[in-house]
N, C-alpha and C positions, 0 to 999 in steps of 0.2 A: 504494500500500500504506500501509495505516494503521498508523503506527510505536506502543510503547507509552506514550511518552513524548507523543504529542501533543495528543489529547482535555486529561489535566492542566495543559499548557500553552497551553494557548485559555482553560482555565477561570480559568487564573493569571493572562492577558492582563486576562479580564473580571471577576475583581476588586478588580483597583488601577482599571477605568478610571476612574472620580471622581478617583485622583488622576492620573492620565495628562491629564484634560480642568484640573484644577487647574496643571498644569503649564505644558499648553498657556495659558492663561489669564496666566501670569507671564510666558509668554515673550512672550505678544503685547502685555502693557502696557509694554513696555520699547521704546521707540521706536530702532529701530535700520535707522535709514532711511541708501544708502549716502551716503556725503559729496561723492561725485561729480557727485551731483547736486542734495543740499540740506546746505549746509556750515553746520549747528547743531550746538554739542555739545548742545544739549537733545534734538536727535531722531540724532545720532549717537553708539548710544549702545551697538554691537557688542560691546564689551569686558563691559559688563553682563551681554548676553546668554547670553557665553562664559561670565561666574562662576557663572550659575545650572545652563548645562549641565554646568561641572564639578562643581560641589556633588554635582550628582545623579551623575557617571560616577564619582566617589570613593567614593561613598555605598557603589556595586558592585562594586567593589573596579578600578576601571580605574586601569593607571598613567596618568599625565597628565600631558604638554609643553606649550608653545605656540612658536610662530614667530610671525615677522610680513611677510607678504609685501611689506604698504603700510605706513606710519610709523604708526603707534600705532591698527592694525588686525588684533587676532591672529586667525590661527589657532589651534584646541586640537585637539588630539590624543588620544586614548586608547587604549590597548590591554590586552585579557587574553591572558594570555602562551600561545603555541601554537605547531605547528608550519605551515612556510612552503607547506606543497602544499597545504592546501585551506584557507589565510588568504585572510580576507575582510575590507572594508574597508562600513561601513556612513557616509552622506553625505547633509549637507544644509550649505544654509549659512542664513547668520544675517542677510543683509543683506536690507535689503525696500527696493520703490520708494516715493518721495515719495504722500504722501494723493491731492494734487490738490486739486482745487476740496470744499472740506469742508461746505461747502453743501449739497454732491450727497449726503452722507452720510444716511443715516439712522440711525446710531447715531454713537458718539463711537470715530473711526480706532483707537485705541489702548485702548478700554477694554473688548474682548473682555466683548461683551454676549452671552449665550447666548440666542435665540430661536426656538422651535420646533425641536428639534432642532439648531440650527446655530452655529456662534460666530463672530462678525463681527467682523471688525477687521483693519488691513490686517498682512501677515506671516502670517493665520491660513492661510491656504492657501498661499502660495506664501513660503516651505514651512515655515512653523514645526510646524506637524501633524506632516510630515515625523520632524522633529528631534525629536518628542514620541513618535511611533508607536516609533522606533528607539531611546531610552532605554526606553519601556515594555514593547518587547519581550526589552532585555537583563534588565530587572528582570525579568523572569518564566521567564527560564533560570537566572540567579542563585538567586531564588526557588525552584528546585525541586533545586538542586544540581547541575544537569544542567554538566559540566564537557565543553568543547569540546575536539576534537582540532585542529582546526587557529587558526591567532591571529587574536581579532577584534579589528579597528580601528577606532575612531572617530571619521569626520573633521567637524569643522563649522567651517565656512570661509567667508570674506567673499569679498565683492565678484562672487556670481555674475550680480548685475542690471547687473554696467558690464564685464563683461569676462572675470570667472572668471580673474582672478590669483592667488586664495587658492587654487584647484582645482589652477592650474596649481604652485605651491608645491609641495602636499601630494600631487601626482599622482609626482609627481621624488624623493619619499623613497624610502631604501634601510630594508630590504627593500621591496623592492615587494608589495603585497596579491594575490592570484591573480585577485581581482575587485573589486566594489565594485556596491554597490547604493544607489544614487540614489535617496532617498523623496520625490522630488516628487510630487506628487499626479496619478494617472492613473487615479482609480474604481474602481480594482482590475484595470486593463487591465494585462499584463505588454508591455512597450515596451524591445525590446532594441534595437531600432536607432533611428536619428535621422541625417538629412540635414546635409549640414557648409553652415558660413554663412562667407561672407566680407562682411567690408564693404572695397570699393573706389569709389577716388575718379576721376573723367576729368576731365581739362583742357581745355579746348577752346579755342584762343587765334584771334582773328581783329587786324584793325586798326584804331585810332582812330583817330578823325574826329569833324568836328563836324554836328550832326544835320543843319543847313540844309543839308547838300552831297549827304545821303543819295540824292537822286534822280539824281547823279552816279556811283552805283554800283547804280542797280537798273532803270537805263533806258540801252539802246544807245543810239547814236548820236555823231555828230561836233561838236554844238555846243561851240565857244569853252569854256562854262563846266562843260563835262562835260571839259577835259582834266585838270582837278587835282584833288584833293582825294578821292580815293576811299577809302572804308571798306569793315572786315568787318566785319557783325555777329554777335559771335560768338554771342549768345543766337540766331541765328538757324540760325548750324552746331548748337548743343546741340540747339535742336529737333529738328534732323534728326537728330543721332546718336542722340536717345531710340527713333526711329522702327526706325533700325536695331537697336538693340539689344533691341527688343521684336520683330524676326523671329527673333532668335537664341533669347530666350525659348521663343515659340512653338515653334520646333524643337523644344527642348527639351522642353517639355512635353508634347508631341505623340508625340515618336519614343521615349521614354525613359520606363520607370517602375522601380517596387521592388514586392515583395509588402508588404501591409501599410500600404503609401500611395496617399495620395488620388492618381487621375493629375492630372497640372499644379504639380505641391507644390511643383517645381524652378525657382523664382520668378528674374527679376533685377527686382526692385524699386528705383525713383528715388525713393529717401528726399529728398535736400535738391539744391535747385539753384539757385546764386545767379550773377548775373552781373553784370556791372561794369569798371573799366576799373584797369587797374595789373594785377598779379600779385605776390603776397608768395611768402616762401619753403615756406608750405605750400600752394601752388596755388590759394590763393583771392583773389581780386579785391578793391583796396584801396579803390576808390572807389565808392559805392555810393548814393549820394546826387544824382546827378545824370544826369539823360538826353537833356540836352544831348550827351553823349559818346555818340558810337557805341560801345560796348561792346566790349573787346578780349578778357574772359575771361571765359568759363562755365563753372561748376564742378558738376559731378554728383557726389554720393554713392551708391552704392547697396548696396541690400542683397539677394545675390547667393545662395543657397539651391542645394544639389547632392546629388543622389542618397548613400544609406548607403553602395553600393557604389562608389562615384568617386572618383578620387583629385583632392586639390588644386590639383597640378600642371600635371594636365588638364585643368581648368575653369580656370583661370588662361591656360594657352597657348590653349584656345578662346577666352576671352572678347579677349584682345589679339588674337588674327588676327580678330574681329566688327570691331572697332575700325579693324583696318588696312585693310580693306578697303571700310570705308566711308568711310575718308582716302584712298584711293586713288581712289574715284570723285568727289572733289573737286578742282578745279586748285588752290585756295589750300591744301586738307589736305593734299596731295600734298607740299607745298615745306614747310609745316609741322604734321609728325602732331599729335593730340591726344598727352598725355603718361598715363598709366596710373598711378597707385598703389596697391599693394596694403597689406596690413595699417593700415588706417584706424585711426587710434588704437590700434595693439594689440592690435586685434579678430580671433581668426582660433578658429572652432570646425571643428576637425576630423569627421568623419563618424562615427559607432558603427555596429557592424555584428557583433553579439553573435549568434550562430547561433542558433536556436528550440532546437536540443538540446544546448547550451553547459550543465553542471551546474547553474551559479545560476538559469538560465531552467527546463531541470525540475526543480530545486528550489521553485522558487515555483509552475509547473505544479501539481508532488505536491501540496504543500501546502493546495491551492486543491481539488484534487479530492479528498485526504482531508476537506474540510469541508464537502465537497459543495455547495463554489460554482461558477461557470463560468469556462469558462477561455477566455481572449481576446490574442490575441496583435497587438499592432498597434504601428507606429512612429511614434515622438513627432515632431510638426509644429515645434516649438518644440527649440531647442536648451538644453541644460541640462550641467552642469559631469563629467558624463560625458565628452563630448569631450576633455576635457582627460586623462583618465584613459583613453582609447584612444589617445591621442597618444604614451602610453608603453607603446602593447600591453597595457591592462589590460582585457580585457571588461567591461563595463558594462551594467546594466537599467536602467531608471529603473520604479519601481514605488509607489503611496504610496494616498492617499485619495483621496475627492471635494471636490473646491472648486470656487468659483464666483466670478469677477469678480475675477479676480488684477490687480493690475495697476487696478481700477478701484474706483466707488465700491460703496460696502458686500461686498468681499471675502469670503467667506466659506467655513467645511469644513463639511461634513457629518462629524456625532460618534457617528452609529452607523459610516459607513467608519473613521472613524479607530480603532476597537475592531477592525474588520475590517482594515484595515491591518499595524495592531501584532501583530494575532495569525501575521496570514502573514508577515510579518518573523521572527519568532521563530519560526515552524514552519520557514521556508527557510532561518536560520542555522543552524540545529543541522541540519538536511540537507544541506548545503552543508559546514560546516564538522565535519561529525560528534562525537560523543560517543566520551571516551575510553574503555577498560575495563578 
């Protein structure tokens, strides 16, 4: 149903959007790459980012905080005052991954060239758009006087590319929001659920030796100089436990799916594997330079992917019984299991699992059909700071524009979605949070 308030509100979206695309334009020259992974205060420069999005959430009349989850990394906050049953929290963060190779570039990472239709530079899509579509859409309820019934929030928060601790801050505030919409860029797809990631690490310990003896442990027999000196090699256990832990994948993949995802999505990926001799106190091997040593540790990371509907818990107690039982069919794993760690650096994204008829999802539905666009319902492959905000029971969408080569070179949004973006942002807040009277 076409409400009266909405046609003037699309038209209010489209136009400020010159200055919504000017906006987006300031935010992406402000290099605000996270520090975790390139420690310059000339490209860390989040705090920047945050003054511009306050200028503007003041401008609207938003109150406005900050926290700081990491040391001189704020969060900001804003809200128009409302009430708590159909408050809504609107979310992007601020921080973006390193360039990379700038070679690869064809425009300059930070200086949001607009070409054909498109604006390039890295943060443009993932997710400065975002953070541009959801100021632009409060300015066009502002704009028409249109006063909310329930309280909108505005979160823009660091560090979703190393962890989503800013998320997880801002997820823990009292009162708690009734939902929260994610403007990551998804073409206009509505994407209420998404698959939870763990990154876990395996140990895999065997024993050192020196290499000349090695045929002393890989060939029977009674000779004299096969009685001493025997080694494990453990990169040669790691092999094998990859082996095993990609039948358990497969299981997975195979026996198991969601509506709305690709079947197979429920990955256990071997990101990093290094091996070597010593053991330090975070499980990785100290010596690493030398293969003279028969090798006594292998260390696997992975990155472990589980269904919207699965719990944690469960995929944790599966993947350690994959593990035991392939130590079990080992004589030397047998006397010494691999060791298991979970939460890898602090890494742990919880699963979304937002229902298709949850208010905020036909709120955005309505919206999309009042404008007689199409309506697509599908679950995000990629984890995003929503997780964090289900972890406290908040329902979550992630919903935003089109972008392209996030994460690589020449990044880029398409600026006719971002018009279309902003508008359904502001058509599904005021149907979501309704209008007083």
């Amino acid at each position: 149903m076409t409400e009266a308030w909405e046609a003037p509100l699309r038209e209010a979206v489209a136009r400020e959007h010159d200055n919504t695309v000017a906006l987006l334009q300031r935010l992406v020259r402000i290099p605000s790459v996270n520090p975790k992974f390139v420690a310059d205060p000339a490209q860390n420069r989040e705090a920047e980012v945050q003054d511009a999005i306050e200028a503007e959430l003041r401008a609207l009349g938003f109150t406005t905080e900050r926290s700081f989850p990491l040391p001189n990394r704020p969060n900001l906050y804003g809200h128009w005052a409302g009430g708590q049953e159909r408050s809504l929290a609107l979310c992007g963060h601020v921080d973006v991954v390193p360039v990379g190779d700038r070679a690869s570039w064809t425009t300059d990472p930070f200086g949001a060239e607009i070409r054909d239709g498109r604006m390039y530079g890295r943060g443009a899509g993932d997710m400065k758009a975002g953070l541009a579509a959801c100021i632009a859409a409060c300015r066009a309820i502002r704009g028409l006087g249109l006063v909310l019934d329930g309280r909108l929030e505005f979160h823009a928060v660091v560090d979703e590319e190393a962890g989503g601790f800013g998320a997880m801050q801002a997820a823990a505030r009292q009162p708690a929001p009734g939902a929260v919409l994610v403007a990551e860029s998804s073409g206009g797809t509505i994407r209420p659920s998404a698959g939870g990631l763990e990154w876990v690490r395996v140990v895999v310990r065997g024993l050192n030796g020196h290499s000349s003896r090695r045929f002393a442990s890989i060939y029977p027999g009674d000779h004299p100089a096969r009685s001493s000196g025997r080694s494990v090699n453990a990169i040669e256990l790691g092999a094998r436990l990859l082996g095993a832990v990609r039948e358990l994948e497969t299981e997975w993949g195979v026996n198991r799916s969601y509506p709305g995802m690709p079947p197979g999505m429920n990955t256990i990926s071997p990101g990093v594997m290094v091996a070597g001799a010593g053991c330090g106190p975070d499980g990785m091997p100290t010596i690493l330079s030398n293969p003279a040593i028969v090798p006594d540790t292998c260390t696997i990371d992975f990155d472990l992917k589980f269904l919207p509907h699965e719990r944690s818990a469960d995929i944790r107690r599966e993947f350690e019984a994959c593990i035991a039982r392939f130590a079990a069919s080992d004589p030397w794993l047998r006397e010494h299991p691999p060791q298991v760690i979970w939460d890898l650096y602090g890494l742990h994204f919880p699963p979304v699992d937002t229902p298709v008829d949850h208010p905020l999802s036909r709120a955005l539905r309505e919206s999309r059909e009042a404008a007689g666009l199409p309506v697509t319902f599908e679950g995000a492959l990629g984890v995003t700071d929503a997780a964090h905000y289900a972890a406290h029971g908040i329902k979550g969408i992630v919903y935003g524009a089109l972008s392209a080569d996030a994460h690589g070179p020449d990044e880029s949004v398409d600026l006719a979605s971002l018009l279309e973006a902003a508008q359904m942002i502001a058509a599904a807040t005021v149907r979501f949070c309704g209008l007083r009277t």
